[in-house]
KOLBA-601900 format. One record per atom (N, C-alpha, C, O, CB): residue in three letters; x, y, z. Coordinates in steps of 0.1 Angstrom, whole numbers, plus 2048, in hexadecimal, padded with zeros to 3 digits. Atoms other than C-alpha are relative to their C-alpha. Last residue first. Glycine has a CB too. Layout:
BEGIN
ALAXYZ ...
//
This chain:
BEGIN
UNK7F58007F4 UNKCC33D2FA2 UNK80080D804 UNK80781180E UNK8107FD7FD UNK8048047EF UNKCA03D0F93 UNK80D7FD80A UNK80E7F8816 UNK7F67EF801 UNK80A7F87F7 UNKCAD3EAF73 UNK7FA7FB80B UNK7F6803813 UNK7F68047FA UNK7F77F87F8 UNKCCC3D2F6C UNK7F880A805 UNK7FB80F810 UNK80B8067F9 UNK7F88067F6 UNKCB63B3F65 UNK80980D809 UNK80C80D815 UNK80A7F37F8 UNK80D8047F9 UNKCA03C5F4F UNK8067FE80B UNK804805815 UNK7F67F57FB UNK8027F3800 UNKCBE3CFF36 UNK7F980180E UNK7FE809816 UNK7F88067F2 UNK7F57F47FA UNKCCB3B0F3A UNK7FE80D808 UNK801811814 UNK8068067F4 UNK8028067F3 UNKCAE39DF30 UNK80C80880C UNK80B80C818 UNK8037EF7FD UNK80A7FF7FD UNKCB03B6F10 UNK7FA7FE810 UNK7F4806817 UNK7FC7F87F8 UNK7FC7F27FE UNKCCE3B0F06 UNK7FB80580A UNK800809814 UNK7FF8097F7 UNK7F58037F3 UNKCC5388F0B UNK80580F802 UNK80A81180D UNK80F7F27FC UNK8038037F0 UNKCAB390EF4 UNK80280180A UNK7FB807813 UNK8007F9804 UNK8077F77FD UNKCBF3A2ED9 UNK7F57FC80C UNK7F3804816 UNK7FB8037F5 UNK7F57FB7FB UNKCD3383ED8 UNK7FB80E807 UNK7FF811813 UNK80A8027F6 UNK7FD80A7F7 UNKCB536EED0 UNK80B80880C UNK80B808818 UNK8077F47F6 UNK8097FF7F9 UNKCAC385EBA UNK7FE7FB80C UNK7F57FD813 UNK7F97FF7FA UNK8027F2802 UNKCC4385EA3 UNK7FB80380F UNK80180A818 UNK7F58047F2 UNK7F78027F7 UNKCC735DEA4 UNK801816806 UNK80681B811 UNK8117F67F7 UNK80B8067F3 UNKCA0364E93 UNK8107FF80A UNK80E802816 UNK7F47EB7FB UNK80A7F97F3 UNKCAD37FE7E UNK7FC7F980B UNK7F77FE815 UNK7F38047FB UNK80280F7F8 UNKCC936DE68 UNK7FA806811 UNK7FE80581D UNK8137F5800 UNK80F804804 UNKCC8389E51 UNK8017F6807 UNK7FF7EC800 UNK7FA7FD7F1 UNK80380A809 UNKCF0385E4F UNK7F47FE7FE UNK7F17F57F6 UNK8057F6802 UNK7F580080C UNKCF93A5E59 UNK7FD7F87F9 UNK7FD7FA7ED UNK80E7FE803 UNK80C7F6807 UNKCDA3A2E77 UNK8097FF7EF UNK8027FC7E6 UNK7FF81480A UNK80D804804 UNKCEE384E83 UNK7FA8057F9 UNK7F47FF7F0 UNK7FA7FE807 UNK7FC80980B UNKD10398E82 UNK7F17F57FB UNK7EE7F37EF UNK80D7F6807 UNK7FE7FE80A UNKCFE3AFE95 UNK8077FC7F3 UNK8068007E8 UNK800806803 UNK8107FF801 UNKCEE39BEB0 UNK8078057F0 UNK8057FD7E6 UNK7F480D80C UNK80580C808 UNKD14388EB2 UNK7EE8097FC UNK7E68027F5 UNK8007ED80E UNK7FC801809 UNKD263ABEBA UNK7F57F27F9 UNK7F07F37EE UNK8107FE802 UNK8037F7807 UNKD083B4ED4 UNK8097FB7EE UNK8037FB7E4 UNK80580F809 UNK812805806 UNKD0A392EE3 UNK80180C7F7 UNK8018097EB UNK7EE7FF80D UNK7FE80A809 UNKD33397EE7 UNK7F17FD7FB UNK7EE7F97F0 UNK8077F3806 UNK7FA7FB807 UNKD303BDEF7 UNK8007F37F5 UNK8007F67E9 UNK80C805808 UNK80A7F5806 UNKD163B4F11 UNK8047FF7F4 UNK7FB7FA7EC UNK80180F805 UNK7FE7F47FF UNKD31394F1A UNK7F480A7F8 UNK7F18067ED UNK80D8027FC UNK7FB7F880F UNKD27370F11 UNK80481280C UNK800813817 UNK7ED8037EF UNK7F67FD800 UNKD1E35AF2D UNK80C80A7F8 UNK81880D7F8 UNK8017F6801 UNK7FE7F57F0 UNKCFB364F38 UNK8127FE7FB UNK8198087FF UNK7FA7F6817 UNK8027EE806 UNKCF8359F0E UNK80280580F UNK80881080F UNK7EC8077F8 UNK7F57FB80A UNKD07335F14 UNK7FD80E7FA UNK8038137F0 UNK8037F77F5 UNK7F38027F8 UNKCF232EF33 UNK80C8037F5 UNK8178077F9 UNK8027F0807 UNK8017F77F0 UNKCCE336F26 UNK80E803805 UNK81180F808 UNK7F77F780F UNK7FE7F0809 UNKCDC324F02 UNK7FE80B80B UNK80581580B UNK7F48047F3 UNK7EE802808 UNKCE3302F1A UNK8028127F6 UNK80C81A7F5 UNK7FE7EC7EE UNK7F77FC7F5 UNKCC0309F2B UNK80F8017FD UNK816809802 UNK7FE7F780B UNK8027F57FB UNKCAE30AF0C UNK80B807807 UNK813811804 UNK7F87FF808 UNK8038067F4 UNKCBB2E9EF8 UNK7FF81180B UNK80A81680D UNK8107F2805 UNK8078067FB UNKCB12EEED4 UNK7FE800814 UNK7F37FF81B UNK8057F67F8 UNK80E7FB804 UNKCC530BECE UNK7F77F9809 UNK7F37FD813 UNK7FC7FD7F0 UNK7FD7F37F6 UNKCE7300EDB UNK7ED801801 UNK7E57FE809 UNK80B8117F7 UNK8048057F2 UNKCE02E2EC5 UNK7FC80880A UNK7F2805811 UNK8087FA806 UNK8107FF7FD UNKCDC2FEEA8 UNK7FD7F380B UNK7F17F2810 UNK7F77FD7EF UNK80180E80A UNKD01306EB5 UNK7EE8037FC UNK7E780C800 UNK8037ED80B UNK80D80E7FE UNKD07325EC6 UNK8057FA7F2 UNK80C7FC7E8 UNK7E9805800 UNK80B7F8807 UNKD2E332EC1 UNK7F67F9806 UNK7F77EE80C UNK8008007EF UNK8108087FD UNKD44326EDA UNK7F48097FA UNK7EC8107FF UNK7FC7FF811 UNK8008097FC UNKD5F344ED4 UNK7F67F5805 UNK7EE7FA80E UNK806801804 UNK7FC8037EC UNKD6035EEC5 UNK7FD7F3803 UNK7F67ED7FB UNK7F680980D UNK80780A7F8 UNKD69369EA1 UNK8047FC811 UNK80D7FB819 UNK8027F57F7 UNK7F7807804 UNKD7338CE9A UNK7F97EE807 UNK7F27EC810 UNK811808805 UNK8048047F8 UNKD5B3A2E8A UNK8077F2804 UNK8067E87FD UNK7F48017FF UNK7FC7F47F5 UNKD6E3BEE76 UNK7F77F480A UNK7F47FB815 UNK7F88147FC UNK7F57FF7F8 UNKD6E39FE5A UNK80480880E UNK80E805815 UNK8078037F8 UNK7F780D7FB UNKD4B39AE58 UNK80A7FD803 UNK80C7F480C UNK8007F97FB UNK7FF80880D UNKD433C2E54 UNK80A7EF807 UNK8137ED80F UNK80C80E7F0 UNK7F5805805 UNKD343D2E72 UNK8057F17F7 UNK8007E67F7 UNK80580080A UNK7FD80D807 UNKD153E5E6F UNK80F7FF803 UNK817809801 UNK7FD8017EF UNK7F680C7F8 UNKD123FFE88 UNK8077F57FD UNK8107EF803 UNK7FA7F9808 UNK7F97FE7FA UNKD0A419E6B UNK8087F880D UNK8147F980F UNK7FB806800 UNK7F780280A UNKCF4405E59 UNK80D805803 UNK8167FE7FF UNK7FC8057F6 UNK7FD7F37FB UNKCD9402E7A UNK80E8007F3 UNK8177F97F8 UNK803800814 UNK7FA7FE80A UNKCC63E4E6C UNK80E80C7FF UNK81380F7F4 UNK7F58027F8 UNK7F97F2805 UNKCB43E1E8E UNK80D7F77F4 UNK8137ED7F5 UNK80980B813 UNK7F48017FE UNKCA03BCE97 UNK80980F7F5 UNK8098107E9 UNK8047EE7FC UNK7F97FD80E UNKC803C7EA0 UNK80F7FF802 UNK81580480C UNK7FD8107FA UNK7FB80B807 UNKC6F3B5EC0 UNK8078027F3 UNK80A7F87EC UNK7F57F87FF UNK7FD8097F7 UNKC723CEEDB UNK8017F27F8 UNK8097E97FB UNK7F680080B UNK7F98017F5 UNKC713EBECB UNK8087F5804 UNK8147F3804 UNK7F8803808 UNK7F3801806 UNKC5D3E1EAE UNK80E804807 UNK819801802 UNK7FE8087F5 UNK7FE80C808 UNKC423D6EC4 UNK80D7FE7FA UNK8157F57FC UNK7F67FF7F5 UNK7FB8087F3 UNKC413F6EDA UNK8057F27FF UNK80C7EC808 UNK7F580080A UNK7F27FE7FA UNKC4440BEB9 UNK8007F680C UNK80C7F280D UNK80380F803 UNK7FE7F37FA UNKC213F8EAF UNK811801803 UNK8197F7804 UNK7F680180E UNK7FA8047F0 UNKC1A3E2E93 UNK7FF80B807 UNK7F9815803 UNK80F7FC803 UNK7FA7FB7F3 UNKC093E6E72 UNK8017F880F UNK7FA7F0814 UNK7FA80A803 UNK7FA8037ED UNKC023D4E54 UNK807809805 UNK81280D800 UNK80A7F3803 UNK7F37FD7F3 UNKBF23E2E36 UNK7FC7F9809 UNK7F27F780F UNK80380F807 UNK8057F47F5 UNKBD83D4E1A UNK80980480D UNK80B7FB814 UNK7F27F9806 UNK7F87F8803 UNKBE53C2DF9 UNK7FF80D80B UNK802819809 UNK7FF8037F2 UNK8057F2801 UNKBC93ADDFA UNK80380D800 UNK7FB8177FF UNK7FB801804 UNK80980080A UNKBD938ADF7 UNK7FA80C7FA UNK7F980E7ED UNK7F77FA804 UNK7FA801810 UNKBF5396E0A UNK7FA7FD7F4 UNK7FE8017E9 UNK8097F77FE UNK8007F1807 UNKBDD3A2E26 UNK8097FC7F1 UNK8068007E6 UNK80880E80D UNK8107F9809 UNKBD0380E2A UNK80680C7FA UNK80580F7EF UNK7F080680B UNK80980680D UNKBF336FE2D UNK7F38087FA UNK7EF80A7EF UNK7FA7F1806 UNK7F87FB809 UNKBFA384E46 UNK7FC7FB7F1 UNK7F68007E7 UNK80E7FC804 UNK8047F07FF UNKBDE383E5E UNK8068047F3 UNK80080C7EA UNK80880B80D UNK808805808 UNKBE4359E59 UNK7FD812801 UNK7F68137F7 UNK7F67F2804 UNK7FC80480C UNKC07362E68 UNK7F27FB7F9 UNK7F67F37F0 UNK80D7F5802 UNK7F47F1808 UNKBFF37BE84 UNK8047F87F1 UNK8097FF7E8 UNK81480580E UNK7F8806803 UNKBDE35EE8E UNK80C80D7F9 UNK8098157F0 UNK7FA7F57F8 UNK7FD80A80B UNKBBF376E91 UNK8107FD802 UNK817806805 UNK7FD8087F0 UNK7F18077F8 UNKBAC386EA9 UNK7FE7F77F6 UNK7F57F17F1 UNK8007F9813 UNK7FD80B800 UNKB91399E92 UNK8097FC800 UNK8117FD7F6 UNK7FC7FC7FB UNK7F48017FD UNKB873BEE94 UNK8037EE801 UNK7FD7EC80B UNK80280980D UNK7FE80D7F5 UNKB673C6E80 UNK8127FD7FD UNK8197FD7F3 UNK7F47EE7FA UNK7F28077FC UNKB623EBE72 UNK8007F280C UNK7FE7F1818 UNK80A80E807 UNK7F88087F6 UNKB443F9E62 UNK80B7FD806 UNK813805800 UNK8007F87FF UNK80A7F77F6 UNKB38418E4E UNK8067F680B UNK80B7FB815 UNK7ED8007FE UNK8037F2802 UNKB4E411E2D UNK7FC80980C UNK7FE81580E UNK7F58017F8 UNK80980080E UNKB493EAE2F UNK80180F800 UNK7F58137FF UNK7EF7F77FF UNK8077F5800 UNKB6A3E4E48 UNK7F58007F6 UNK7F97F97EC UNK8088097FD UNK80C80080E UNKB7C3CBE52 UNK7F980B809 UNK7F780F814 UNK7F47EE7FA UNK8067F57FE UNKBA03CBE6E UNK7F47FE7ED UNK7F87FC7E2 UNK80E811803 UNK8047FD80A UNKBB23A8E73 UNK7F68117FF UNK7EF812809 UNK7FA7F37FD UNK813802803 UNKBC03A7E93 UNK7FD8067F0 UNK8018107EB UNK7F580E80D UNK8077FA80B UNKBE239BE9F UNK7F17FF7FE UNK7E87F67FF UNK8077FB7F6 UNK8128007FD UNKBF438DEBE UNK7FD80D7F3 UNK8028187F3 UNK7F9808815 UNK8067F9803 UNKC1B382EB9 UNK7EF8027FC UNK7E87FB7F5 UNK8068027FB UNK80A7FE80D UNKC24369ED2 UNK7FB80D7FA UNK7F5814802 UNK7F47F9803 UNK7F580480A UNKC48367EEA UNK7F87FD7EE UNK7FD7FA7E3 UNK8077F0807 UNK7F880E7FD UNKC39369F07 UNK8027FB7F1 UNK8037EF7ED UNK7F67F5809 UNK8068067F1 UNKC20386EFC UNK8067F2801 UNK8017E97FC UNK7EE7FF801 UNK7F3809800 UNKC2539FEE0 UNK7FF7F980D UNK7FC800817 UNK80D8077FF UNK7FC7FF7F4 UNKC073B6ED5 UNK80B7F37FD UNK80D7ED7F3 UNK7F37FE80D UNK8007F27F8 UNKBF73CDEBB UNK8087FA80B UNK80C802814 UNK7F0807805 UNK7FD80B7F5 UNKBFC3B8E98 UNK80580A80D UNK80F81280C UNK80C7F47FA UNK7F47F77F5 UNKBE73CFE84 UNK8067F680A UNK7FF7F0812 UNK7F880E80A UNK7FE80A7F4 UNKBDB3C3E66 UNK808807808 UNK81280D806 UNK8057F37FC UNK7F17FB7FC UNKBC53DDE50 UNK8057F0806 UNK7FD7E7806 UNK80080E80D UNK7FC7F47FB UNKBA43E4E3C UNK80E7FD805 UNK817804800 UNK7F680580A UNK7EF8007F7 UNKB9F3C2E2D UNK803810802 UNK8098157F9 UNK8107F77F4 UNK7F57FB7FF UNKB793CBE21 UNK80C7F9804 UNK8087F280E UNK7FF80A807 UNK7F17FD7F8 UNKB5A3BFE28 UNK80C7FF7F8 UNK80E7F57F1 UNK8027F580D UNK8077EB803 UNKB343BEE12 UNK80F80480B UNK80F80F80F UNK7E880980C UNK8097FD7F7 UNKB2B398E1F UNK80580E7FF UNK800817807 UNK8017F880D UNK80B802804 UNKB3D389DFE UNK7F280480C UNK7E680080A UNK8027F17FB UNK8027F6809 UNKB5D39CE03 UNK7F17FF800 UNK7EA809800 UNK8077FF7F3 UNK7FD7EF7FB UNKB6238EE25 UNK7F78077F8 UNK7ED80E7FC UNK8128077FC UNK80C8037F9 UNKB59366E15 UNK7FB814807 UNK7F1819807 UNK8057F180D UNK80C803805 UNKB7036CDFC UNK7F5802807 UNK7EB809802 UNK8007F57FC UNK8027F3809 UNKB8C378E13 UNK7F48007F7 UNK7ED80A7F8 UNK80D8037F7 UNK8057F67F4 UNKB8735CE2C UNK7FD80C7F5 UNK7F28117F3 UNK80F80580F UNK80E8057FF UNKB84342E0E UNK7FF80C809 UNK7F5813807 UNK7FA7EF805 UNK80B7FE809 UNKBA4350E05 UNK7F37FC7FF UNK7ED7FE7F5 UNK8047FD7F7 UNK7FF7F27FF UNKBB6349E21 UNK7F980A7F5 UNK7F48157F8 UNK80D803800 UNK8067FB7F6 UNKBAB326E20 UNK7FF810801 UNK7F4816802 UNK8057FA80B UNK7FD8067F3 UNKBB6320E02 UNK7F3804807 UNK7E8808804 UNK80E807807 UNK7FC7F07F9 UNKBA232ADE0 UNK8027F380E UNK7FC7E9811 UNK7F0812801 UNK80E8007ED UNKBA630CDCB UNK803807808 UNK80E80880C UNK7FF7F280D UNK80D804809 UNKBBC30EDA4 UNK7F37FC80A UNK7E77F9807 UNK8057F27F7 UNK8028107FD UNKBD431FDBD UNK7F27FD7FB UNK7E88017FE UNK8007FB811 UNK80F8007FD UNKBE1342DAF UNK7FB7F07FF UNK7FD7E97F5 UNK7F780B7F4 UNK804808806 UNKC0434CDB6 UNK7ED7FC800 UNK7E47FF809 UNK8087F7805 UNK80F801807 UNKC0936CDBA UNK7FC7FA7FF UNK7F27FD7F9 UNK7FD8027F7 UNK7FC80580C UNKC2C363DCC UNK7F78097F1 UNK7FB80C7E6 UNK7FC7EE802 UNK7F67F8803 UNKC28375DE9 UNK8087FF7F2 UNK8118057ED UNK8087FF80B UNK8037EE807 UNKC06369DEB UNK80C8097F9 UNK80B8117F0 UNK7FB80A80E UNK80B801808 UNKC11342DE9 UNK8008137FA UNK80481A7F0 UNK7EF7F880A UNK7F97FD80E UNKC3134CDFD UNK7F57FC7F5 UNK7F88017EA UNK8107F57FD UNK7FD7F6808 UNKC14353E16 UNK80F8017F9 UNK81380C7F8 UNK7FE80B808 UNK8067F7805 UNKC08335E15 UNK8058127FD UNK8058197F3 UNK7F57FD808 UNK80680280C UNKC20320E15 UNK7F38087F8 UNK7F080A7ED UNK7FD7F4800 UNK7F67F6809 UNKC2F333E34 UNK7FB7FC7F1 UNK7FA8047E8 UNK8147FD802 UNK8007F5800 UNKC0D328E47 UNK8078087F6 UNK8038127EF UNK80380280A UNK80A7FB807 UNKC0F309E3E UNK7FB80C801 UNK7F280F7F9 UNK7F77FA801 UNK7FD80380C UNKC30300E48 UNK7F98057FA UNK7FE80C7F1 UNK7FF7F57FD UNK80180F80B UNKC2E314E67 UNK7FF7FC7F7 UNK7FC8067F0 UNK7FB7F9800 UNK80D802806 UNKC37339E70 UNK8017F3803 UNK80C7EF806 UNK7FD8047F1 UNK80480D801 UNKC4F34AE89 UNK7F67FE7FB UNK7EC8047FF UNK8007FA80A UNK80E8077FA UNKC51370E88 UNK7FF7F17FA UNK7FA7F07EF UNK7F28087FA UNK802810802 UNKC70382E80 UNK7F47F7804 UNK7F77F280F UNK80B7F9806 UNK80B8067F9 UNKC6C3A8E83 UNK7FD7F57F6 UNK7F77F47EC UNK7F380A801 UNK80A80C808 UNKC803C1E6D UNK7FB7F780E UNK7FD7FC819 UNK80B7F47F3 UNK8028087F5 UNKC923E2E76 UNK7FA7F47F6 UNK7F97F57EA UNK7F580680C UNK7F480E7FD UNKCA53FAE60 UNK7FD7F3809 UNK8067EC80D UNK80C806808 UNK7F68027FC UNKC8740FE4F UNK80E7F7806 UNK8127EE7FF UNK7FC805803 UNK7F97F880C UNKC6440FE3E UNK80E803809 UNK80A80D80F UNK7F58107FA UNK8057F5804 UNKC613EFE55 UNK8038097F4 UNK80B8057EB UNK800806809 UNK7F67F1803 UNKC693CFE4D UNK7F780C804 UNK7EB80D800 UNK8048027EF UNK8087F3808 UNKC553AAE55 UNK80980C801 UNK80F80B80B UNK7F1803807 UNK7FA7F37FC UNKC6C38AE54 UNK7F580E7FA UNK7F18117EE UNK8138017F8 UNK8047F4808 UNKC5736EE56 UNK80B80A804 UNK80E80C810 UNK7F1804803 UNK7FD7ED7F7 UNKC6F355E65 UNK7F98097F4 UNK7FE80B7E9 UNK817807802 UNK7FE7F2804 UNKC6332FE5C UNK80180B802 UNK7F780F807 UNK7FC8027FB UNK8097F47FF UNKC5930CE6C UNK80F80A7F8 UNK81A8077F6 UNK7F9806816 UNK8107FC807 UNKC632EBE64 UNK7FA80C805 UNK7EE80C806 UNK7F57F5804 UNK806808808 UNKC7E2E6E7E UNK7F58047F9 UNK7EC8097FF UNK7FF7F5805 UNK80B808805 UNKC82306E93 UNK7FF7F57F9 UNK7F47F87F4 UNK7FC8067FA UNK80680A7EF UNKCA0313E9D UNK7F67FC7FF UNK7F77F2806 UNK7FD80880F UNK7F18057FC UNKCAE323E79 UNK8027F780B UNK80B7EF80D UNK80A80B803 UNK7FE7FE7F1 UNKC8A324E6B UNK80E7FE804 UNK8137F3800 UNK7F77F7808 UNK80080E7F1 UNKC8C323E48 UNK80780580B UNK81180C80D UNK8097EF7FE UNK7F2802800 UNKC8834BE35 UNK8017EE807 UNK7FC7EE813 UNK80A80E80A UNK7FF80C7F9 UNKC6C35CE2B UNK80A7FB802 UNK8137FF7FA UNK7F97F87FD UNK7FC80A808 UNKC6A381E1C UNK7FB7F480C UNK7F47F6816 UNK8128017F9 UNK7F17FF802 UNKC683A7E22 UNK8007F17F9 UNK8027F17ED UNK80B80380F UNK7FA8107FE UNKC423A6E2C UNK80B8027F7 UNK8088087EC UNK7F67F27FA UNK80580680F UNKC393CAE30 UNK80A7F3802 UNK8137F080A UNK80480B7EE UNK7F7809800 UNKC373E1E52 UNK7F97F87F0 UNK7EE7F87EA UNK7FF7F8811 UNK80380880A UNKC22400E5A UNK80E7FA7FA UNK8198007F9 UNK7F88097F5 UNK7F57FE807 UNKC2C40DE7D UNK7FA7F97F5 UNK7F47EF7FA UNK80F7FB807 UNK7FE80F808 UNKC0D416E91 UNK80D8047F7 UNK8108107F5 UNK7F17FA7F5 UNK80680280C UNKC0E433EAA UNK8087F57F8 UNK8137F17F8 UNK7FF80C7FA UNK7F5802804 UNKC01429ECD UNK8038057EE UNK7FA8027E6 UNK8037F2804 UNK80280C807 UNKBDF43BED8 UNK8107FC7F7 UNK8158057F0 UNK7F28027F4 UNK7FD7FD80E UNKBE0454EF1 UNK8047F47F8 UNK80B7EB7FE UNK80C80B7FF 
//
């Protein structure tokens, strides 16, 4: 039985918090979750281009794709980004002329970009937003003072150096990553979000092979 799709919309852009020079798409569902997705420079320039309206006195690249689509009788029918795999999201462009349909593996941040040109949906699947959506849940929310500060916060050195963040999240308690995911989420600051939600995660995995 075929998974069913979650339709999702570009929320915004934001600088990378662990990254140098790259960018956190944040994509939303129609509800409390969102989905951070690492871009690069030229990627996010483009689509704050679309998200802008702006119109470049020279069709990009992404616009030569769409031109070129239209001008062989095809469509932007959909984007579905269907898979998650070491830490990459996998996306396919979906065209159509009425009677046809071509599926084309495509980049999750040049997918995007196109559909903003053409105002055409993105979907995911629940197994995606599961596992990579960071929950909005309004009710768990706790307010910045009800969270009290702890101790050895990360750093963005922390960040950089793997094994050093590997060893300062096994040290935290269930109970202290959960307070820091949702203070992260509080502040939209999805990609440390997620991070935390990882390590929940690794947890989780780790206690079902004992």
């Amino acid at each position: 039985m075929e998974e069913k799709k979650i339709k999702l919309r570009v929320q915004g852009l934001t600088n990378s918090q662990i990254q140098s020079g790259a960018y956190a798409l944040v994509l939303a569902e129609d509800g409390m979750r969102r989905i951070p997705i690492i871009v690069g420079m030229f990627e996010a320039q483009s689509i704050a281009i679309a998200i802008e309206g702006f119109n470049p006195p020279r069709p990009l690249t992404h616009d030569l794709f769409i031109a070129y689509t239209k001008a062989t009788g095809f469509n932007l029918k959909e984007i579905f980004i269907h898979k998650f795999e070491d830490g990459v999201f996998y996306s396919e462009i979906l065209l159509t002329d009425g009677t046809n349909e071509i599926r084309i593996d495509s980049r999750t941040s040049d997918a995007i970009a196109i559909a903003l040109r053409t105002n055409c949906d993105i979907y995911t699947t629940e197994t995606i937003m599961s596992k990579c959506g960071i929950s909005l849940d309004e009710n768990n929310f706790m307010t910045e003072n009800e969270i009290e500060p702890l101790p050895e916060e990360l750093t963005m050195e922390d960040l950089q150096d793997i094994t050093k963040l590997k060893k300062q999240l096994r040290s935290l308690s269930k109970k202290e990553i959960e307070e820091r995911m949702e203070k992260a989420v509080a502040e939209e600051n999805y990609e440390f979000a997620k991070i935390y939600k990882d390590e929940l995660l690794r947890r989780k995995e780790e206690n079902k092979n004992d």
